[in-house]
N, C-alpha and C positions, 0 to 999 in steps of 0.2 A: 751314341748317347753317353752323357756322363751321370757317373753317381752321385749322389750328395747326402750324407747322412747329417738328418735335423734333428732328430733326439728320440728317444723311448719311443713313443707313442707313433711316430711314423719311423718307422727304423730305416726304410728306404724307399727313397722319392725318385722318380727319374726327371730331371731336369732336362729340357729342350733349349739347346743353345741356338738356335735360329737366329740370325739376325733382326732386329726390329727398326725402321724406319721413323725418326722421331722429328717435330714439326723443325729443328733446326737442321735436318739433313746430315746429324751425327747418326753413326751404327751402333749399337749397344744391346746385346742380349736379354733375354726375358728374362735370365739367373741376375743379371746387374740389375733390375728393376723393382727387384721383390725386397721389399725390406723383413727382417727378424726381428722378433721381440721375447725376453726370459718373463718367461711367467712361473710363478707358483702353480704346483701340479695337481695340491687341493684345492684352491681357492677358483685359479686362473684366473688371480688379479698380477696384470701387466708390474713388472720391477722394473726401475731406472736409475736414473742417475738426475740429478739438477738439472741435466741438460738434454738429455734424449731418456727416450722411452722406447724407441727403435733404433735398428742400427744398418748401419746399408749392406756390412754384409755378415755371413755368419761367422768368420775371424773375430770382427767387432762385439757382437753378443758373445764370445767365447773368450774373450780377454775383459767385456763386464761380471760376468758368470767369474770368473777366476781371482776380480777383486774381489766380488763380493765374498770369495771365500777367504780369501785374509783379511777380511772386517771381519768375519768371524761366523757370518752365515753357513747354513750346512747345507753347501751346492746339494745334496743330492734329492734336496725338493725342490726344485728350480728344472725345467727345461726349457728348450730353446725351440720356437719352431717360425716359419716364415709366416708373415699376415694372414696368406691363403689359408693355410692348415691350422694356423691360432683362431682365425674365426669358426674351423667348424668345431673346437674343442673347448669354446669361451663360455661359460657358462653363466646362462640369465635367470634373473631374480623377480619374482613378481613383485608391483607397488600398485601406488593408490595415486592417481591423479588428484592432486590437492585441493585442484578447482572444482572437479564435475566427479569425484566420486569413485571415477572408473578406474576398475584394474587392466593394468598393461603390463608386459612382458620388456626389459630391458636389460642389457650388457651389464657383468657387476663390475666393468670399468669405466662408465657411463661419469663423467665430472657432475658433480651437485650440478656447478650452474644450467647444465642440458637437461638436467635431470626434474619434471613436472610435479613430482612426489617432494620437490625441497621449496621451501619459501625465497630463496635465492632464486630460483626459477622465473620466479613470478611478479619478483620483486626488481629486475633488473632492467 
């Protein structure tokens, strides 16, 4: 088994490098399938770039994480964690369904346009 350290908040993950069988009959690991994403550590609203918001591997999110810190950002609110482990530390916001009233529970990286609590929503 190999180690893989993703950031603070899981200090150490064990990754299983099994092989996975994929519908084109290439081989490729369940550690090559998991993509990462830099969140803000209070917000844990998702950071990017113009072009990605995830990165395929954790190299990737650690050379965005290093720009951002010569923009001028203070890496040390920022971590890095893979999809799996960003969802269970993602934290949701309650709203108000615009149409019917009701409050629902949702991602606070949730886009306006998916979002029923925005008239964009409704309107598209």
């Amino acid at each position: 088994m190999q180690h893989l350290l993703i950031s603070d908040k899981f200090p150490r993950k064990t990754v299983d490098l099994e092989p996975v069988l994929l519908h084109n009959t290439s081989m490729i690991s369940k550690q090559e399938m998991s993509m990462f994403v830099v969140y803000n550590k209070k917000t844990t609203l998702v950071v990017g770039s113009d072009r990605h918001n995830a990165w395929k591997s954790l190299g990737a999110a650690k050379a965005h994480l290093t720009r951002m810190g010569k923009m001028g950002y203070r890496v040390s609110d920022f971590a890095i964690a893979s999809n799996e482990d960003f969802s269970k530390v993602e934290k949701q916001v309650e709203k108000v369904n615009l149409m019917t009233g009701k409050k629902f529970m949702q991602s606070v990286n949730t886009p306006r346009a998916c979002d029923p609590s925005s008239e964009l929503y409704w309107s598209m």
